[in-house]
Every structure is written in structure tokens, then in C-alpha cells.
C-alpha positions in Angstrom: -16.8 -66.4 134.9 -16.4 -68.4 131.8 -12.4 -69.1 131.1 -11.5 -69.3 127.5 -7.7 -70.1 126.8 -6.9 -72.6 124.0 -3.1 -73.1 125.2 -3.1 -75.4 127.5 0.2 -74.2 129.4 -1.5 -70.5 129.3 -4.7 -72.0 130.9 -2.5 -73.7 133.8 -1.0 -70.5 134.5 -4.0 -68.1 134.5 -5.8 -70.7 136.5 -3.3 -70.9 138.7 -2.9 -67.0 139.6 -7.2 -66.8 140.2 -7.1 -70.2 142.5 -4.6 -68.3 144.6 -6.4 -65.0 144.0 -9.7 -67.2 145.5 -11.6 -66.1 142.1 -14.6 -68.0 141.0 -14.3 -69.4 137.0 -15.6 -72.5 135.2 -13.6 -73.6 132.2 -17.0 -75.3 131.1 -18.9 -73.4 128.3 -22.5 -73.0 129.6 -24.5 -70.4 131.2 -22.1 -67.4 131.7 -22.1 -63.8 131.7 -18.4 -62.8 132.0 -15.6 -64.0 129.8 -11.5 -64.7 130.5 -9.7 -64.9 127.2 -6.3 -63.9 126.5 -6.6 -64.8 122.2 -8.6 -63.3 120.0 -10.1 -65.6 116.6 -13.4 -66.3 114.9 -14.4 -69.3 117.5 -14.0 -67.0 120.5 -15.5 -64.0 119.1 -18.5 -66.4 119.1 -18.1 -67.4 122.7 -17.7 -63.9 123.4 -20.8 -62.0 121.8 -22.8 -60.1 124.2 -20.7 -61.4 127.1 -18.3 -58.7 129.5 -15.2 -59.5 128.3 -11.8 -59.2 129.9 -8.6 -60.2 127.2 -5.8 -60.8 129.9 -2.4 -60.7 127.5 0.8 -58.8 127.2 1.2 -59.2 123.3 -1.1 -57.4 120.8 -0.6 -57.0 117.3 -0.4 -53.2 116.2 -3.4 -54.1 113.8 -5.4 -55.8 116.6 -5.1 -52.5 119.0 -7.1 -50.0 117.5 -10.0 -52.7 116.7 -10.0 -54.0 120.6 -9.6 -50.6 121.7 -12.9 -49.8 120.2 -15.1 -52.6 121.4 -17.2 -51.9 124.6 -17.7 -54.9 126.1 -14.3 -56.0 126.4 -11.6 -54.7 128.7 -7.9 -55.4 128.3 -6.0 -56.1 131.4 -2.2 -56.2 130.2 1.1 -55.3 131.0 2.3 -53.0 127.6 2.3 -49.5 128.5 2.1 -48.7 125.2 -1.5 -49.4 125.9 -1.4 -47.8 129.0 -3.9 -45.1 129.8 -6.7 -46.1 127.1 -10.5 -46.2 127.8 -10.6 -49.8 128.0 -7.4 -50.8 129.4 -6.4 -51.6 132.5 -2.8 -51.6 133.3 -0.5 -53.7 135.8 3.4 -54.2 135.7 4.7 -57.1 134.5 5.9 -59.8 137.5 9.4 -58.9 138.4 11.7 -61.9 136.9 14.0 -63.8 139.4 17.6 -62.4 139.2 20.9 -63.9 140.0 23.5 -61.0 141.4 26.2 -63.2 141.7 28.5 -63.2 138.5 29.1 -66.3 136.8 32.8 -67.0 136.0 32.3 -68.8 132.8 30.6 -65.9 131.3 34.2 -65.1 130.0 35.6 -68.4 128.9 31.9 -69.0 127.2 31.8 -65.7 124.8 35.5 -64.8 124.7 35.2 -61.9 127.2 38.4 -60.5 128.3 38.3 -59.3 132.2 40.4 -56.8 132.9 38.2 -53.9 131.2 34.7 -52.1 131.6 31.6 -53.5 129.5 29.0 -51.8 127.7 26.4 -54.7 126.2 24.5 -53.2 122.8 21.4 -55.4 122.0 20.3 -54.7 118.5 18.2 -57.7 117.8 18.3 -57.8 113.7 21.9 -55.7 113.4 19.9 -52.6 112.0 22.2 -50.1 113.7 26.0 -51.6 113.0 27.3 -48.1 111.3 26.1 -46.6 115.0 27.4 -49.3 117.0 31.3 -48.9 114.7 31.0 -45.4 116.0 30.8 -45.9 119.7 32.9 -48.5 119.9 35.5 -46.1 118.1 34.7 -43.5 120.7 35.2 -45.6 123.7 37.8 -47.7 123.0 39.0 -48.7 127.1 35.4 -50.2 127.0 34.8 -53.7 125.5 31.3 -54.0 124.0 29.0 -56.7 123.7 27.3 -56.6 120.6 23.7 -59.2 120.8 22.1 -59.5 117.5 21.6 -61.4 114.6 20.8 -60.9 110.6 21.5 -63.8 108.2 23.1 -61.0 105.8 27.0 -61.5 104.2 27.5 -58.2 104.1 26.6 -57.0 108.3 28.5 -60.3 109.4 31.8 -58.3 107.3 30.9 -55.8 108.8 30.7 -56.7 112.8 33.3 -59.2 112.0 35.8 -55.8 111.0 34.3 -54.3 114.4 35.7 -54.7 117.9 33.6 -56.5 119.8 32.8 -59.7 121.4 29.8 -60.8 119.2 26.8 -62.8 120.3 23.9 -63.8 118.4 21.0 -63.9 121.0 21.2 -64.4 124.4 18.3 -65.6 127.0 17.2 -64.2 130.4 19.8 -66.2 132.3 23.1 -65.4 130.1 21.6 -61.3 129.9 21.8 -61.3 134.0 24.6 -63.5 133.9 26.1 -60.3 130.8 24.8 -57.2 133.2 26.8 -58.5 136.2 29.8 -57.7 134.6 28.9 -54.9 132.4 28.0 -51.1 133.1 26.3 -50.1 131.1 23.5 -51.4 128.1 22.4 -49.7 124.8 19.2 -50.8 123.5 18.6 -49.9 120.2 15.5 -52.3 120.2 11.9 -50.0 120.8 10.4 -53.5 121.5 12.7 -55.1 123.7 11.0 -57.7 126.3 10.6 -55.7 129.3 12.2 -58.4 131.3 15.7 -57.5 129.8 14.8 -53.7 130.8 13.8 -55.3 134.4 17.4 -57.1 134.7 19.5 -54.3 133.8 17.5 -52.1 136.8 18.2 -55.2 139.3 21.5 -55.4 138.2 22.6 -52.0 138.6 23.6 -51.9 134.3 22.6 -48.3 133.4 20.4 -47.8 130.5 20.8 -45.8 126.9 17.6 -46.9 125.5 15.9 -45.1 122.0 13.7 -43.0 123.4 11.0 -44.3 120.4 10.3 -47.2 122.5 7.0 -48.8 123.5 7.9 -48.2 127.0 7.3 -44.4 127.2 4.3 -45.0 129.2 5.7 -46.1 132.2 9.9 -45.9 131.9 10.7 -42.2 131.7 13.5 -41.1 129.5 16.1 -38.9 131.9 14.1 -40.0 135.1 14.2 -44.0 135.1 17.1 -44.1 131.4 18.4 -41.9 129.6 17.0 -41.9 125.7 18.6 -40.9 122.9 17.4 -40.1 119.1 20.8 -40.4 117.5 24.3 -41.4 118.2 25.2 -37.8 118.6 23.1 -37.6 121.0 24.0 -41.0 122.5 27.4 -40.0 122.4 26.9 -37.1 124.4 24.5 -38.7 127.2 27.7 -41.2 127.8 30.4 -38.5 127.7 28.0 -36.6 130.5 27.7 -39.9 132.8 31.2 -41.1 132.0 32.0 -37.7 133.7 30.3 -37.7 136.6 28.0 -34.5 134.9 25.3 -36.2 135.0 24.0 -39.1 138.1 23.1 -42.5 137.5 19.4 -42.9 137.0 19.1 -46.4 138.1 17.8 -46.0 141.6 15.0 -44.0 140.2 13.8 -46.8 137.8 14.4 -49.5 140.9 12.0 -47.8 143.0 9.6 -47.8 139.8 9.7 -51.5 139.4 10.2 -52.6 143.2 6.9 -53.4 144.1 5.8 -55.4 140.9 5.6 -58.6 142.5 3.7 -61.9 142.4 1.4 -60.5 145.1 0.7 -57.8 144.0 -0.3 -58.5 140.6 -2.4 -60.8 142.0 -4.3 -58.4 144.3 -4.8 -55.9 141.4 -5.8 -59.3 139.6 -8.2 -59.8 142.1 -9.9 -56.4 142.5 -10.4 -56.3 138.5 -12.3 -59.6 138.3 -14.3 -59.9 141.5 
């Protein structure tokens, strides 16, 4: 098996996964009959014609899918379950990321976080949903919320800058565990969130509201592993319900979901694919 990856930090990493998978590949274009790629451009469709093809990624372009989806030679291994349950795709979890359950005391001093009240975090990447977000923070107001997002526009910075909240602009991996660890709940108004941030909130015990068009609806469950909502009515009333103990917490369900998506066993599915 021919492996094809022009990033040279992508190459270290898939090589590393099939030497521990004990997977035969050569990285030397010469006689082969199967193909490891995770690009698609002009030079590899070359390398690629007539060959068995396997694209190994967890990014596609919405204008790429349909095209790939339609090619028979090539099968997609990934990790979107929006792709999920296609002819040609083969589907394994993302690799749980390493989380930190401790809380980190500086979180408050850092972002101005007050911490003697409850936290809801909002993540609403390019501030498309600010009217929304006024409206719950008017309807909970012995909450604080953290509101992540960003928009180089005057008039949403008057806006959240009028609203009561603790405001950050983007916030990585490490500060979103270190956010959930003192926070109950998140509301994700994002349909294409990084599934990592979805991962942390489930290891961290922070309780979802998630827009039920998401790209996830292959594999997270709206009312079995989050609870989805279509508008902030509806929002409003899913929160009321848990707030009020009519409703359980769903985050057990989604734990045991996402539990066994480890190192090893993404490997071992790896490895039964390729061989």
C-alpha cells in the first residue's frame, strides 16, 4: 500500500498509527495497487487512477462529498458522521481528547469570572445568534453566561457589550475543559462545532443544548445523548424542564456513547479496514 500525504506532520502521524497497527505501506511511488491519501488535487488524482483507494480524513468540503461519494474505487474512512452510513464510507469515532477534571483557579482572575454563581457557557463562533443569547441571559439571570465568539462587526460588539456576560473571543481545547469545570451547562449554537468541544463537555459532566441542525445527527442523538433545540422558545423550555428536575440529565447516556473511542481502538478498526 502506496501512502500519499503531502503534509509532512499528517504523514508522521498516519505512519505512526499503521507502524503500531503492524500495517505494511511504502511511501515510495512505484509498483502499487492500493492507495492511502487523506487530500484530494490534480497530482493525486493521477497517482490515484485505477488504484483502490482509501481517503483517510475528518474534513470534507460540502462540494467535495457528493463527487467522492460517487467514485467506486475509493473508500472514505473518517470520523464525520455526517457522512456516516454512505455506500462508500466507513465510519470510526474520533480519538477521545485528553481531559483535565481538575479546575484551574485562574480561570476566574483570567476572563473576569465571578465565583459565587452557576455558569452556562454559549459558543456562537461568528456572534450570529446575539438577539437569542440577550434573551436567555434575561431569563436566567442567577446564572452567569459565557459568551465565546467573535465577528469584527461595530454594531454586535454594542450589542454584547450592553449584554451581561463575561465575553470571550475564542477559546482553545485547554481553556474549554478548563470553562466546563466550572460551568453546567453549554449552548452550542454552532451545527459545526469540532467534535472535541462536544467530547469535553460529556467528560466534564457540562450538559448539552446543542441546535439540533447539526452535523452530528448521525451519531449524537438529540434527547438521548443532548437535548436539541430549533428555537429559543424551545431552548427556553428544554432549560426550564432540566432546571426543574422534569426532565434527567442526559450526559451519562452520551458518556457511554463516546467511552470506548480510544487510541486502541481506532487503531484496531484501522487495522481491520486496511489489512
Amino acid at each position: 500500500m502506496l501512502v500519499y500525504i503531502e503534509n509532512k506532520n499528517n504523514l508522521a502521524e498516519i505512519l505512526t498509527y499503521l507502524d503500531i497497527a503492524d500495517i505494511k505501506y511504502t511511501t515510495d511511488i512505484s509498483k502499487y495497487k492500493t492507495v492511502l491519501i487523506t487530500d484530494i488535487n490534480n497530482k493525486i488524482l493521477k497517482i490515484i487512477k485505477n488504484k483502490k483507494v482509501f481517503l483517510l480524513t475528518n474534513y470534507i468540503e460540502n462540494k467535495e462529498i457528493d463527487k467522492l461519494l460517487n467514485i467506486d474505487n475509493i473508500k472514505i474512512i473518517t470520523s464525520l458522521p455526517l457522512l456516516k452510513n454512505n455506500k462508500n464510507v466507513i465510519f470510526i469515532p474520533k480519538i477521545l481528547p485528553n481531559v483535565n477534571l481538575k479546575k484551574n483557579k485562574n480561570i476566574y482572575e483570567d476572563y473576569k469570572i465571578t465565583k459565587n454563581k452557576k455558569k452556562i457557557i454559549v459558543l456562537d463562533r461568528y456572534l450570529k445568534h446575539v438577539k437569542e443569547v440577550q434573551n436567555i441571559v434575561n431569563e436566567y439571570p442567577k446564572f452567569e453566561f459565557i459568551y465565546v465568539g467573535y465577528k469584527n462587526s461595530k454594531r454586535e460588539v454594542e450589542l454584547i457589550e450592553n449584554l451581561n456576560v463575561v465575553w470571550i473571543k475564542y477559546v482553545n481545547l485547554n481553556k474549554y475543559n478548563d470553562l466546563c469545570n466550572i460551568s453546567d451547562m453549554v449552548i452550542i449554537f454552532d451545527k459545526d462545532i469540532d467534535i472535541n468541544y462536544l467530547y469535553l463537555s460529556i467528560l466534564t459532566h457540562t450538559e448539552i443544548f446543542m441546535v439540533e441542525d447539526n452535523n452530528y445527527n448521525n451519531y449524537f442523538i438529540p434527547s438521548k445523548h443532548y437535548y436539541g433545540f430549533n428555537n429559543i422558545n424551545n431552548l427556553n423550555n428544554k432549560i426550564k424542564k432540566l432546571l426543574t428536575s422534569r426532565t434527567s440529565s442526559l450526559n451519562d447516556n452520551a458518556y457511554f456513547l463516546i467511552e470506548n473511542n480510544t487510541e486502541k481502538n481506532y487503531i484496531e478498526t484501522l487495522k481491520k479496514i486496511l489489512k
